[in-house]
PDB file as gemmi writes it, atoms N, CA and C in Angstrom:
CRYST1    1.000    1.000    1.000  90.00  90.00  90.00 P 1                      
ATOM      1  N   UNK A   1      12.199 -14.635  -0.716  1.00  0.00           N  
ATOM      2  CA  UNK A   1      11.114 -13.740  -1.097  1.00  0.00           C  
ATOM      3  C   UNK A   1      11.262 -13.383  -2.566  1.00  0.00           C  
ATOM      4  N   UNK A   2       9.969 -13.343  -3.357  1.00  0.00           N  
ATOM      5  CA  UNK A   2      10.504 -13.322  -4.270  1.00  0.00           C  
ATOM      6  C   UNK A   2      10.296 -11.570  -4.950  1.00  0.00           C  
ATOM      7  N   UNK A   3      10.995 -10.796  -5.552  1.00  0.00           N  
ATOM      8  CA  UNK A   3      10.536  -9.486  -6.039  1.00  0.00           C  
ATOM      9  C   UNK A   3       9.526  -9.482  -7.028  1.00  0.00           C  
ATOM     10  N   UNK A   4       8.438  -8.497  -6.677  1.00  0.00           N  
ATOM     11  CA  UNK A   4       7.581  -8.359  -8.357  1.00  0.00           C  
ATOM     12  C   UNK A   4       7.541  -6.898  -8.299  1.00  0.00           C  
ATOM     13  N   UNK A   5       8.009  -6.567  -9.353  1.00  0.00           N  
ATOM     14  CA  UNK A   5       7.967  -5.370  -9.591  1.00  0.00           C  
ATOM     15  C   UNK A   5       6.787  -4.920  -9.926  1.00  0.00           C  
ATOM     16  N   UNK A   6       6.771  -3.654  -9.571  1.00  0.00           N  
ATOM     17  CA  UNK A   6       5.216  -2.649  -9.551  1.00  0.00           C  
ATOM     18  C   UNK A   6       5.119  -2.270 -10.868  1.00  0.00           C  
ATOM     19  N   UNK A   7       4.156  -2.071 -11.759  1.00  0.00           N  
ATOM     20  CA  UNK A   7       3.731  -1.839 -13.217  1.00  0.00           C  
ATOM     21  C   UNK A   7       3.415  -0.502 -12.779  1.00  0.00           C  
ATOM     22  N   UNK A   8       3.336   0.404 -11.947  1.00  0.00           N  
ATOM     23  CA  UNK A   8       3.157   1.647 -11.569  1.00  0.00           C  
ATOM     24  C   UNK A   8       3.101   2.795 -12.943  1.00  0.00           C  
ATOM     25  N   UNK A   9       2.079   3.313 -12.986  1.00  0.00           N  
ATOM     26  CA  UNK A   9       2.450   4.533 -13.420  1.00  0.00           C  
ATOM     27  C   UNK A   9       0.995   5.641 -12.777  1.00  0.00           C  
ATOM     28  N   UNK A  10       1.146   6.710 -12.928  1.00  0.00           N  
ATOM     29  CA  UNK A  10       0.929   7.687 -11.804  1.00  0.00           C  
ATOM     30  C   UNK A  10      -0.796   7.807 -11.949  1.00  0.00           C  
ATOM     31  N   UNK A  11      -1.436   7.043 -10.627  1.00  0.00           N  
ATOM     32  CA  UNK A  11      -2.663   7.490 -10.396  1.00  0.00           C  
ATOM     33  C   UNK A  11      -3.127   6.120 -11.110  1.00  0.00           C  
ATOM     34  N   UNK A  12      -2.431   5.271 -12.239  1.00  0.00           N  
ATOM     35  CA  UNK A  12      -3.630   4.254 -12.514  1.00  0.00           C  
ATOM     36  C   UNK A  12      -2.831   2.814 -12.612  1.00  0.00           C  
ATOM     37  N   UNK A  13      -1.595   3.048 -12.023  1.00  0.00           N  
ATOM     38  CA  UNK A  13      -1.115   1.299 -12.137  1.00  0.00           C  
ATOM     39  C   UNK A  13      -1.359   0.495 -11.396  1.00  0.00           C  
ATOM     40  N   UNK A  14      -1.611  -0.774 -11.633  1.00  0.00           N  
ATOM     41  CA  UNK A  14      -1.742  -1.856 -10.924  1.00  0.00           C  
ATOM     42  C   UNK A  14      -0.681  -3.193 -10.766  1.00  0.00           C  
ATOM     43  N   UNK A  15      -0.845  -3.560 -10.362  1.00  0.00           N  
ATOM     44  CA  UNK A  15       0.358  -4.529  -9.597  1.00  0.00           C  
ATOM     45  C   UNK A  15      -0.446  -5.955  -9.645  1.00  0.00           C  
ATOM     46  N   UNK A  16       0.180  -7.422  -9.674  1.00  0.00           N  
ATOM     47  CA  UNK A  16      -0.679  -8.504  -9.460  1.00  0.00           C  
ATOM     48  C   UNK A  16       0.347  -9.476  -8.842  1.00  0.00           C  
ATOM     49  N   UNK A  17       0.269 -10.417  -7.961  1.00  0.00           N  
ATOM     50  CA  UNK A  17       1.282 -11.419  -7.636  1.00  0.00           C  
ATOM     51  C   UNK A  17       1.194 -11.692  -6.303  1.00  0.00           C  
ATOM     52  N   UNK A  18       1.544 -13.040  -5.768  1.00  0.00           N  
ATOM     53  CA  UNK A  18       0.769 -13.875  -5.000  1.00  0.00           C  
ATOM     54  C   UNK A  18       1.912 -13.843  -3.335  1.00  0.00           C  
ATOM     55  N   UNK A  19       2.819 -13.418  -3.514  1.00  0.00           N  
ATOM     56  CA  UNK A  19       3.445 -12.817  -2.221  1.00  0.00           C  
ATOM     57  C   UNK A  19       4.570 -12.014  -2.835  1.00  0.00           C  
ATOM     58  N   UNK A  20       5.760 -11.450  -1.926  1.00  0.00           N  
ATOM     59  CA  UNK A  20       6.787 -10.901  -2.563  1.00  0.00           C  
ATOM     60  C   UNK A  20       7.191  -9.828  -1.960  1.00  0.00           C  
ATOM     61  N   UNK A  21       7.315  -8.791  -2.929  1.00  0.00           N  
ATOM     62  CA  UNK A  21       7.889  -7.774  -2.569  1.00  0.00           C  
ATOM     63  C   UNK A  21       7.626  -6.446  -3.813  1.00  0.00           C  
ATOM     64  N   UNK A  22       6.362  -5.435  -3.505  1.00  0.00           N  
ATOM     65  CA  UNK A  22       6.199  -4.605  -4.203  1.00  0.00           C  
ATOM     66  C   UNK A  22       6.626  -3.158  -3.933  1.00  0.00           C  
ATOM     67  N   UNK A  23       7.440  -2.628  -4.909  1.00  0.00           N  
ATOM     68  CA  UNK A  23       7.540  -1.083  -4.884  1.00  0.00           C  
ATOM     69  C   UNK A  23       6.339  -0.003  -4.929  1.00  0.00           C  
ATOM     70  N   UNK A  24       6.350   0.531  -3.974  1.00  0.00           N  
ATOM     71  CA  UNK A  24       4.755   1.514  -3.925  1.00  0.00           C  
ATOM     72  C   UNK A  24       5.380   3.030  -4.053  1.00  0.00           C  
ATOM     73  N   UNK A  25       5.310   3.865  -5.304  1.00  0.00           N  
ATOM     74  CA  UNK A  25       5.992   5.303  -5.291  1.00  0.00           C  
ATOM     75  C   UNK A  25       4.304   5.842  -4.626  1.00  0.00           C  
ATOM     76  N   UNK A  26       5.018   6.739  -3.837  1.00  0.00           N  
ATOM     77  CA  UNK A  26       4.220   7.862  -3.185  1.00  0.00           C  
ATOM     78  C   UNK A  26       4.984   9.068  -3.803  1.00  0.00           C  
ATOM     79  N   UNK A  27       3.662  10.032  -5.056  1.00  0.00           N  
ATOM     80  CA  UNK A  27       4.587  11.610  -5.108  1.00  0.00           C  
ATOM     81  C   UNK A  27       3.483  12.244  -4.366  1.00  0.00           C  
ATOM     82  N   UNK A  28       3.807  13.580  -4.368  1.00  0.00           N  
ATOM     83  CA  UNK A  28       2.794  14.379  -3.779  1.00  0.00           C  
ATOM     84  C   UNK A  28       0.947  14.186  -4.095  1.00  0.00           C  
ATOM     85  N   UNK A  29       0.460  13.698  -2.912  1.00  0.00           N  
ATOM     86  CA  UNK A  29      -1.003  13.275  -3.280  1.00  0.00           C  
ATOM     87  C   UNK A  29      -1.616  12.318  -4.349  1.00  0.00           C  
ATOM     88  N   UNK A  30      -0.014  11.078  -4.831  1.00  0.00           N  
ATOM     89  CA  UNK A  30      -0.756  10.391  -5.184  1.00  0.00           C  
ATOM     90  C   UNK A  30       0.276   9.379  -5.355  1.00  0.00           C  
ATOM     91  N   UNK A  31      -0.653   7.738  -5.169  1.00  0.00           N  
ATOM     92  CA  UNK A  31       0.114   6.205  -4.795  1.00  0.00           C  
ATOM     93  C   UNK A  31       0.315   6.446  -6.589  1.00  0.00           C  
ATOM     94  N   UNK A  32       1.488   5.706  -6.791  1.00  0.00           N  
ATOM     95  CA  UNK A  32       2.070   5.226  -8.138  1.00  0.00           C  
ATOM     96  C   UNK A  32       0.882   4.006  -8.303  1.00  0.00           C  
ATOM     97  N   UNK A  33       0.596   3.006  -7.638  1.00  0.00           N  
ATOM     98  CA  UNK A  33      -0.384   1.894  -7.975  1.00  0.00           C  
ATOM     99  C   UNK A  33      -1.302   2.224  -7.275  1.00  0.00           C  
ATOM    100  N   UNK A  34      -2.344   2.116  -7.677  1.00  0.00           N  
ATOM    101  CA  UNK A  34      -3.452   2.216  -7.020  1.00  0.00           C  
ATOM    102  C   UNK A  34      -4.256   0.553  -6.960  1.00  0.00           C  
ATOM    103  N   UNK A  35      -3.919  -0.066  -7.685  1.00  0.00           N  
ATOM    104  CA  UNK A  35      -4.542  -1.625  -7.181  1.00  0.00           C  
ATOM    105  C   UNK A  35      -3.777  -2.647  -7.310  1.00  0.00           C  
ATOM    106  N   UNK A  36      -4.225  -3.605  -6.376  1.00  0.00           N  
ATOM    107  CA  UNK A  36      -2.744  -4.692  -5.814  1.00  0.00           C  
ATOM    108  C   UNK A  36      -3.976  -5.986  -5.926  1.00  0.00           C  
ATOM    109  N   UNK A  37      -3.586  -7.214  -6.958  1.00  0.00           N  
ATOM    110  CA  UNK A  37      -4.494  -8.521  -6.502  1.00  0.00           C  
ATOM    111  C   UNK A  37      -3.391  -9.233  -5.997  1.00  0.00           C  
ATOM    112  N   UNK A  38      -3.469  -9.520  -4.668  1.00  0.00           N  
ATOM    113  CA  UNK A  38      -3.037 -10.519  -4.035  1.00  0.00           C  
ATOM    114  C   UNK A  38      -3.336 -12.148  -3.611  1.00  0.00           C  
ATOM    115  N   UNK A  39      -2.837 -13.256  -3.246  1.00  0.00           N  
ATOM    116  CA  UNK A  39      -2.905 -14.046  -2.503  1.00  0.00           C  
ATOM    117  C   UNK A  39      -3.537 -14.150  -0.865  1.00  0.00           C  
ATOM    118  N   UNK A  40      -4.700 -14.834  -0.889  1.00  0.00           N  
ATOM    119  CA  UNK A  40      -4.677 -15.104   0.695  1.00  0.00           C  
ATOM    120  C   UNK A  40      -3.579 -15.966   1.344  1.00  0.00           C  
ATOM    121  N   UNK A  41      -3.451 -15.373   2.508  1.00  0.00           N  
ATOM    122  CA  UNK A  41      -2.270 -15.860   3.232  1.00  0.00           C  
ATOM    123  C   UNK A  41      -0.449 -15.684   2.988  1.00  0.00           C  
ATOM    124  N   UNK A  42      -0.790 -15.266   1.876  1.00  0.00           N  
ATOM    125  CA  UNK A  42       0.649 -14.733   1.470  1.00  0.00           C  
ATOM    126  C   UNK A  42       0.785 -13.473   1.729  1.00  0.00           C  
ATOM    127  N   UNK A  43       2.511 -13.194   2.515  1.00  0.00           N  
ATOM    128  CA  UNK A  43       2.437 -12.532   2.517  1.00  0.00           C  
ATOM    129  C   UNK A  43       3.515 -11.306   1.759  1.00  0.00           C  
ATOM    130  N   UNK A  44       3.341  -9.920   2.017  1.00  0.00           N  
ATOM    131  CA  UNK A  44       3.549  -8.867   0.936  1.00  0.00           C  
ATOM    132  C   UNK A  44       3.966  -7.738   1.563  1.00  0.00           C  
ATOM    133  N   UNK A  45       5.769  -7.404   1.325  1.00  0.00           N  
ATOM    134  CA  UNK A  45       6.112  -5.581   1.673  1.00  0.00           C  
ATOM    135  C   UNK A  45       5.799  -5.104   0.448  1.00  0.00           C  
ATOM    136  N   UNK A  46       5.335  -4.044   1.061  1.00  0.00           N  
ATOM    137  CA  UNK A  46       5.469  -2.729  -0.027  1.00  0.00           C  
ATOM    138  C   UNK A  46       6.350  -2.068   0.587  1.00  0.00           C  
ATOM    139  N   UNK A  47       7.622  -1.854  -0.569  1.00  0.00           N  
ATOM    140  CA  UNK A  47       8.275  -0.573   0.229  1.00  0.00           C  
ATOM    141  C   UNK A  47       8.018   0.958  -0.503  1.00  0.00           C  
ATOM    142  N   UNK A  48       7.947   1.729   0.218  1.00  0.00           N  
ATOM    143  CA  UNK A  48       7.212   3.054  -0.001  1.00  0.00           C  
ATOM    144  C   UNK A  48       8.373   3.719   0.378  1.00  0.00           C  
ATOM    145  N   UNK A  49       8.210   4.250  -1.815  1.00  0.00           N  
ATOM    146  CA  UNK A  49       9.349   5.534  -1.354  1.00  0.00           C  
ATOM    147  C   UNK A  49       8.360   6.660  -1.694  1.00  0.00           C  
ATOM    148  N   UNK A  50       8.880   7.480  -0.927  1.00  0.00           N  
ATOM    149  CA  UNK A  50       8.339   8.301  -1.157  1.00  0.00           C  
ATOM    150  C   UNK A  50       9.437   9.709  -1.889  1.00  0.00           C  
ATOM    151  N   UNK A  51       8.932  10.246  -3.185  1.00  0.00           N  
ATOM    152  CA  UNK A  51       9.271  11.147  -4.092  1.00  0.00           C  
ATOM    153  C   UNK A  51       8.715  12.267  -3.619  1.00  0.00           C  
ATOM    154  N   UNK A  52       7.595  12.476  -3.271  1.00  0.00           N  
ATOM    155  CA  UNK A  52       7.208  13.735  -2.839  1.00  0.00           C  
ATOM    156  C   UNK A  52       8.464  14.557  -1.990  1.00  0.00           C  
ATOM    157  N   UNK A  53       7.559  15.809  -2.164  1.00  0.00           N  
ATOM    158  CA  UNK A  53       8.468  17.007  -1.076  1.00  0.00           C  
ATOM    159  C   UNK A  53       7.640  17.360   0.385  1.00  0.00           C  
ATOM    160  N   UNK A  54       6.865  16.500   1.105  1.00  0.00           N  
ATOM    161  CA  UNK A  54       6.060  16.203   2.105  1.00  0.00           C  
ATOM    162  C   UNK A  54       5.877  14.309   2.386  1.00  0.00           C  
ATOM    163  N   UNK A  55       5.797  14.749   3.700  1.00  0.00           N  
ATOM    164  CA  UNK A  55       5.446  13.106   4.486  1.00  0.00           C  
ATOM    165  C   UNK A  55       4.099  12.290   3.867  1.00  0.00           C  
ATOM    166  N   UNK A  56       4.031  11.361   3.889  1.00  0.00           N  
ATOM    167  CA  UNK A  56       2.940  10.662   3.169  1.00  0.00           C  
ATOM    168  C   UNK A  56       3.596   9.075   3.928  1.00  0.00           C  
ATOM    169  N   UNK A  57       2.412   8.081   4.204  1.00  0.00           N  
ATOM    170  CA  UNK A  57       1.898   6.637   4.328  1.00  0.00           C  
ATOM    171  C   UNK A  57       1.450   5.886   3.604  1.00  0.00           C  
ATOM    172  N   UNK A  58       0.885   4.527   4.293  1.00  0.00           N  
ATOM    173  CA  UNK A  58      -0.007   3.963   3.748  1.00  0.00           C  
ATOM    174  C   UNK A  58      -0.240   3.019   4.412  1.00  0.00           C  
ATOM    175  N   UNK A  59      -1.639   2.937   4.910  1.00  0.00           N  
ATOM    176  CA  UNK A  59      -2.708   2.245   5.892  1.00  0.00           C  
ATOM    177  C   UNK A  59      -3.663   1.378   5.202  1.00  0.00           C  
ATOM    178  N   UNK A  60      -3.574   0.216   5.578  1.00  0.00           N  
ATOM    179  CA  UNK A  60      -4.514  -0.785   4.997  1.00  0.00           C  
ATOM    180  C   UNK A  60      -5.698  -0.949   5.839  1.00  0.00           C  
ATOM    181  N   UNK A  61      -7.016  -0.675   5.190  1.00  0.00           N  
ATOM    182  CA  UNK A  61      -7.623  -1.009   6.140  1.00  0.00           C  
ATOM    183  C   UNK A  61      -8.217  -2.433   6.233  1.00  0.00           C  
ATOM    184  N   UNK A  62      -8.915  -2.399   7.605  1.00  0.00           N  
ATOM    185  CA  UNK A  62      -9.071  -4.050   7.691  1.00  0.00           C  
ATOM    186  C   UNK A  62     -10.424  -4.381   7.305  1.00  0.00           C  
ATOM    187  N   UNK A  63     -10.827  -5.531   7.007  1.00  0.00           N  
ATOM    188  CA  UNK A  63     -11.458  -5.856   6.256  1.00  0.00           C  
ATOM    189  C   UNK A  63     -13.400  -5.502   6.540  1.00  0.00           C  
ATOM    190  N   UNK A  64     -13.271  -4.860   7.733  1.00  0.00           N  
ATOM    191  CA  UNK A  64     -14.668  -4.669   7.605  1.00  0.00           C  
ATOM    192  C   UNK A  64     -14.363  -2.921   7.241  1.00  0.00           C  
ATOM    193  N   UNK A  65     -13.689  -2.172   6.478  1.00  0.00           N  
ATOM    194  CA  UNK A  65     -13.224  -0.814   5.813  1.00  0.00           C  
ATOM    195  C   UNK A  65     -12.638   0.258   6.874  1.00  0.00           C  
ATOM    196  N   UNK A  66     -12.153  -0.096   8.363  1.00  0.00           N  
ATOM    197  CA  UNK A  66     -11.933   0.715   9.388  1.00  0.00           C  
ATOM    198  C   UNK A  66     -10.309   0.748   9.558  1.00  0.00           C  
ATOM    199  N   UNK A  67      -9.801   1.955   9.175  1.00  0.00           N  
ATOM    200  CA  UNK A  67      -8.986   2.069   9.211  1.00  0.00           C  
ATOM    201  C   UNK A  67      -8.611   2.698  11.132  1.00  0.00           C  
ATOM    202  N   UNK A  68      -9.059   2.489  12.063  1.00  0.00           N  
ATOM    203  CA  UNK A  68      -8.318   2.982  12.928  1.00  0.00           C  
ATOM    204  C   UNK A  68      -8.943   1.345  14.296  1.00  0.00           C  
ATOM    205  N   UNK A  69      -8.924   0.268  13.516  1.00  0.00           N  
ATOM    206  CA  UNK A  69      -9.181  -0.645  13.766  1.00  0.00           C  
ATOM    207  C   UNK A  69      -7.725  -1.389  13.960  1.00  0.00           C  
ATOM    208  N   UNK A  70      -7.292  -2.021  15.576  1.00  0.00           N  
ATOM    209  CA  UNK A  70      -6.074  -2.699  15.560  1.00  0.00           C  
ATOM    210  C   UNK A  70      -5.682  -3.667  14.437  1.00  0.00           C  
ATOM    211  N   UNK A  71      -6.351  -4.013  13.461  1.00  0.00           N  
ATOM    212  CA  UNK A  71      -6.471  -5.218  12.480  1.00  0.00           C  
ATOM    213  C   UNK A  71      -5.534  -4.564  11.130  1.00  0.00           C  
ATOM    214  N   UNK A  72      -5.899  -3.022  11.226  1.00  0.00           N  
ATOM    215  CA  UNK A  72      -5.067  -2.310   9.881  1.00  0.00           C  
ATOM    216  C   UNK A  72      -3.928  -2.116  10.290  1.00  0.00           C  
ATOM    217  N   UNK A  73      -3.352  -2.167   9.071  1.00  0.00           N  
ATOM    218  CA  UNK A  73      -1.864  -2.062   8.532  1.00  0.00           C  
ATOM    219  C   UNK A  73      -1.227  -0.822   8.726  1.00  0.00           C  
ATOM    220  N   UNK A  74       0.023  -0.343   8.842  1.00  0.00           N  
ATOM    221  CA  UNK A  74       0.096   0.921   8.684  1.00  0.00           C  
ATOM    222  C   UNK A  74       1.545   0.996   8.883  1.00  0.00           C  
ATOM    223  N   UNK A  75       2.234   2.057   7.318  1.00  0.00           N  
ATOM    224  CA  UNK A  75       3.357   1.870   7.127  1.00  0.00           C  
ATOM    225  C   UNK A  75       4.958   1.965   8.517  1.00  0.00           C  
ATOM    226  N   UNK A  76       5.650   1.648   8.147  1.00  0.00           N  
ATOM    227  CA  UNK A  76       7.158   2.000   9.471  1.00  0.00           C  
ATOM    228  C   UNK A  76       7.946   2.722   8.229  1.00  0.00           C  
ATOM    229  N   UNK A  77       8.333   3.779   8.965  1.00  0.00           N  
ATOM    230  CA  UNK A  77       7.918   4.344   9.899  1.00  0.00           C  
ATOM    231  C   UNK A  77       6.589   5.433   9.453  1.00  0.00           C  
ATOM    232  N   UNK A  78       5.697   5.560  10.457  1.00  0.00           N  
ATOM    233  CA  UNK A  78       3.845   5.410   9.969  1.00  0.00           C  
ATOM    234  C   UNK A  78       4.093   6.664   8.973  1.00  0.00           C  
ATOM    235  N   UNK A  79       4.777   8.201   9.311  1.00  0.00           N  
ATOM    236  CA  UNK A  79       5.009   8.700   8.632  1.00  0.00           C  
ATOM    237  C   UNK A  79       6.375   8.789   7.809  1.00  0.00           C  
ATOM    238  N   UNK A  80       6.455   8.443   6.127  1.00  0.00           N  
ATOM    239  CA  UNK A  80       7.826   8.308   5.822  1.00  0.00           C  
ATOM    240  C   UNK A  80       7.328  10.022   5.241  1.00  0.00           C  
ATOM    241  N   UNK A  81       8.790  10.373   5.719  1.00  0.00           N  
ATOM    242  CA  UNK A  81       9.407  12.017   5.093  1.00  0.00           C  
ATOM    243  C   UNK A  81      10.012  11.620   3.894  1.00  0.00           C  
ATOM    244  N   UNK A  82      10.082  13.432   3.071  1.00  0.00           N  
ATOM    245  CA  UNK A  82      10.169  13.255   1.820  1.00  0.00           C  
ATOM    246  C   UNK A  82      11.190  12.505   1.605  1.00  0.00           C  
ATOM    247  N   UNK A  83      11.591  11.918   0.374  1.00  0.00           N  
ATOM    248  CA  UNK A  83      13.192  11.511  -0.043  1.00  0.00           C  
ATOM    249  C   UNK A  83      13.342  10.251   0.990  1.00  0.00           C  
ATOM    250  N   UNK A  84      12.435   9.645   1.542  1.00  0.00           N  
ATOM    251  CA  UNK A  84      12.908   8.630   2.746  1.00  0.00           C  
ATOM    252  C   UNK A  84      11.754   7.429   1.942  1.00  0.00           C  
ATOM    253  N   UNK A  85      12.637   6.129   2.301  1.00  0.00           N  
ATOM    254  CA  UNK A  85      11.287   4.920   2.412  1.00  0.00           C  
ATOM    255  C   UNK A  85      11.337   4.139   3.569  1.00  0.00           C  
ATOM    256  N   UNK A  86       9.913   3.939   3.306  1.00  0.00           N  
ATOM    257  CA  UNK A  86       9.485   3.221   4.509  1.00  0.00           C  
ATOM    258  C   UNK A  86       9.031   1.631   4.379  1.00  0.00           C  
ATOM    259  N   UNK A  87       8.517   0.864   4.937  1.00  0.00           N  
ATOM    260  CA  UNK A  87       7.910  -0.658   4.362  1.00  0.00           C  
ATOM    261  C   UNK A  87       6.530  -0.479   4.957  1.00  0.00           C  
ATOM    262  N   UNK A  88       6.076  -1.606   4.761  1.00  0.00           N  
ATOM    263  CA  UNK A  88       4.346  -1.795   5.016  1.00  0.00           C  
ATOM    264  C   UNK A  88       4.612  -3.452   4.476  1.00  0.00           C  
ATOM    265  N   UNK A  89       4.716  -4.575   5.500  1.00  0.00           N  
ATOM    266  CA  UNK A  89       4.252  -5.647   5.102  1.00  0.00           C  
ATOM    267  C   UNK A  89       2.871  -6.302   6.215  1.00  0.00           C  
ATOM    268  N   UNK A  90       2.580  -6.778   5.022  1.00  0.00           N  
ATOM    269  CA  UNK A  90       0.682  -7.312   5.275  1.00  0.00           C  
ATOM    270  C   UNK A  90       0.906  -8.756   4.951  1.00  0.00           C  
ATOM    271  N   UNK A  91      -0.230  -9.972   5.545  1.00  0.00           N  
ATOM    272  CA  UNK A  91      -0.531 -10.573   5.311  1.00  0.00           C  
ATOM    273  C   UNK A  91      -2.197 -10.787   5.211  1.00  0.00           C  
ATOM    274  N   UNK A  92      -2.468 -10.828   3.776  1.00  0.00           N  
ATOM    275  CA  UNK A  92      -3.883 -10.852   3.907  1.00  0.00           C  
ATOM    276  C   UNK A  92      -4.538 -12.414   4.559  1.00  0.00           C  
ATOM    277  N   UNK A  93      -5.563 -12.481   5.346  1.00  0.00           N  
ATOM    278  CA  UNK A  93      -6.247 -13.477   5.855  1.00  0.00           C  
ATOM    279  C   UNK A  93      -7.488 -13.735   5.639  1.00  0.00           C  
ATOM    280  N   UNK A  94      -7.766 -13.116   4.872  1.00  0.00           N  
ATOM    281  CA  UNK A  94      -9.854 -13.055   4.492  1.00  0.00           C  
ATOM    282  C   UNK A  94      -9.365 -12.865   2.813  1.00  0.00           C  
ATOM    283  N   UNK A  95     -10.126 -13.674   2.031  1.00  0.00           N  
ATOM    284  CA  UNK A  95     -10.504 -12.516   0.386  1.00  0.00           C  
ATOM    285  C   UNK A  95     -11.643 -11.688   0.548  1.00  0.00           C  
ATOM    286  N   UNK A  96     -11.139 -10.397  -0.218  1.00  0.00           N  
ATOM    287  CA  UNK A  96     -12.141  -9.770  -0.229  1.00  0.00           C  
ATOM    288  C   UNK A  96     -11.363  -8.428  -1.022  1.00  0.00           C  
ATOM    289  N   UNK A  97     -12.043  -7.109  -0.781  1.00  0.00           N  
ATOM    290  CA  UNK A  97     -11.460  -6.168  -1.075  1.00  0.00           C  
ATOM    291  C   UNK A  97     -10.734  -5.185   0.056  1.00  0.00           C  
ATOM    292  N   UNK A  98      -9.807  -4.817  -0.236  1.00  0.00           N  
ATOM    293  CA  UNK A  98      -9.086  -4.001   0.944  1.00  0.00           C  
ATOM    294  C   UNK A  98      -8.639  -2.494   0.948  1.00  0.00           C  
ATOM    295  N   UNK A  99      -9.388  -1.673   1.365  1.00  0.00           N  
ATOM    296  CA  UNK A  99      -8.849  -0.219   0.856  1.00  0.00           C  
ATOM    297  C   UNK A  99      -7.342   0.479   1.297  1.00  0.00           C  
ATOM    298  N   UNK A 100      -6.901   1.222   0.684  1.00  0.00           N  
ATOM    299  CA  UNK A 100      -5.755   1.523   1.295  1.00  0.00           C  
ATOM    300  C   UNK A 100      -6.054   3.567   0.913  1.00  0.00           C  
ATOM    301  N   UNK A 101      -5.006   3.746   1.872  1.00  0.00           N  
ATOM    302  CA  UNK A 101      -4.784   5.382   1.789  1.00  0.00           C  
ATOM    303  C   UNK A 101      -3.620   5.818   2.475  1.00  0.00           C  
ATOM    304  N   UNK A 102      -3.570   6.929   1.981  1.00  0.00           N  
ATOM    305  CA  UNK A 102      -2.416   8.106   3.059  1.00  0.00           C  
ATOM    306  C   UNK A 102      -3.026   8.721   3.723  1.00  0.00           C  
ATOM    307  N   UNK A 103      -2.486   8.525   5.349  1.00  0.00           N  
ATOM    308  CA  UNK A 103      -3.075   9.132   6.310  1.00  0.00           C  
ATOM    309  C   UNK A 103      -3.023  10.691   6.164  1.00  0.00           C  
ATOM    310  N   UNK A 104      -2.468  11.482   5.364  1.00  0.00           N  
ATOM    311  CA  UNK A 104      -2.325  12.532   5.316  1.00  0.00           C  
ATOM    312  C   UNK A 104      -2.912  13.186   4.406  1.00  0.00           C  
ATOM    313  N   UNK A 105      -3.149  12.087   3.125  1.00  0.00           N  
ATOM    314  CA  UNK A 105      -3.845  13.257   2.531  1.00  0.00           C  
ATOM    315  C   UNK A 105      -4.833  12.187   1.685  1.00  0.00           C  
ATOM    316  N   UNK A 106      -6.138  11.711   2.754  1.00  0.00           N  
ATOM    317  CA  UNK A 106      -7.039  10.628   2.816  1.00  0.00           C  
ATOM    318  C   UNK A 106      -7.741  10.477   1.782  1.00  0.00           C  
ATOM    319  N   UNK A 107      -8.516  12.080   1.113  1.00  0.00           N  
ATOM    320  CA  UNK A 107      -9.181  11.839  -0.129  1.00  0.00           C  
ATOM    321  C   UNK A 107      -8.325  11.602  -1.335  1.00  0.00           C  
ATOM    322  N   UNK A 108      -7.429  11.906  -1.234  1.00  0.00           N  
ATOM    323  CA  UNK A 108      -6.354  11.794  -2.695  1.00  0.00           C  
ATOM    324  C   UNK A 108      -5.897  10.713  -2.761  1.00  0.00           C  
ATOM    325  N   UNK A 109      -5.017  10.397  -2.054  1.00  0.00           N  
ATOM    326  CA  UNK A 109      -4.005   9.157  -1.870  1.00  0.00           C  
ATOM    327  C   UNK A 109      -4.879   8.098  -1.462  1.00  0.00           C  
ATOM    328  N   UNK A 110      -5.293   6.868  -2.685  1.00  0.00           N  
ATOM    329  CA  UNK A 110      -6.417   5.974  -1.890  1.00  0.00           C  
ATOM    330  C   UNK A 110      -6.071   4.961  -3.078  1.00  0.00           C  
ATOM    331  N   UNK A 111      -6.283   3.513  -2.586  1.00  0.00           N  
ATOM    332  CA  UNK A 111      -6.716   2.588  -3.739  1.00  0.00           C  
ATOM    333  C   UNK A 111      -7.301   1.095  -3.106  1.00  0.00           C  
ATOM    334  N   UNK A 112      -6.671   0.151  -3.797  1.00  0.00           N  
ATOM    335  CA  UNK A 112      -7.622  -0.996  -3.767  1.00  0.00           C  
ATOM    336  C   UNK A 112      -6.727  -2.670  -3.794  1.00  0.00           C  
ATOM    337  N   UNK A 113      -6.681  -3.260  -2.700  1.00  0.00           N  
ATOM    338  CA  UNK A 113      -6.362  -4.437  -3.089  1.00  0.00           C  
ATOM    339  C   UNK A 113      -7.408  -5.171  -3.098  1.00  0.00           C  
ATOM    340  N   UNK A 114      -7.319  -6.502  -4.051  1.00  0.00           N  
ATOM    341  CA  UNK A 114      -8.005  -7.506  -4.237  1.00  0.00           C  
ATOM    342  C   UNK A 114      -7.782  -8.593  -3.836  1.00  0.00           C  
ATOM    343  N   UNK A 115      -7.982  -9.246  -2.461  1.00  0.00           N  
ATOM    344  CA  UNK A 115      -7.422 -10.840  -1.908  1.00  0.00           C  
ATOM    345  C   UNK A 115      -7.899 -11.751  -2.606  1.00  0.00           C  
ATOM    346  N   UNK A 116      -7.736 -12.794  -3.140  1.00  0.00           N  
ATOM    347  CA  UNK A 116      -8.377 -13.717  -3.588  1.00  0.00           C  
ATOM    348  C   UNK A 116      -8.120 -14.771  -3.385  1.00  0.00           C  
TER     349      UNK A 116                                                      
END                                                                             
């Protein structure tokens, strides 16, 4: 597997690379990257640490935007506690666009992969 490190910085980094292994910081109410262009068919952990001082995720939704659809993603363990990480690996199977969020705090914590 190969590592790509996350270009993260808070609320507007983005990430690009075709499988691997990306770092996703979660602080309080907000993803370190907010957009990921990926590979179809390749596939991709994010491991999610989380910095915050509260539990926080991250749920991919599936491709028709439904996140409580068996098809979405959703981090192990679903809620990571503060100071703890968790993973989230996906394999995308469609291009298209893919939303992501924290189940906890849905309007804040949100962004965007790009399959292609």
């Amino acid at each position: 597997v190969t590592t790509v490190p996350s270009t993260a910085t808070a609320a507007t980094g983005t990430a690009t690379g075709s499988a691997g292994t990306f770092t996703q910081l979660m602080s309080d109410n907000v993803f370190g990257t907010k957009t990921f262009t990926l590979s179809i068919g390749q596939p991709v952990t994010f491991n999610l640490v989380n910095n915050g001082k509260v539990v926080h995720n991250m749920r991919i939704a599936d491709a028709k935007g439904s996140y409580d659809s068996s098809q979405s993603a959703v981090s192990v363990p679903e809620l990571v506690p503060a100071g703890k990480t968790g993973t989230l690996t996906w394999t995308p199977t469609a291009a298209g666009t893919y939303d992501f969020r924290c189940d906890v705090h849905p309007d804040q914590m949100t962004g965007t992969i790009t399959v292609k």
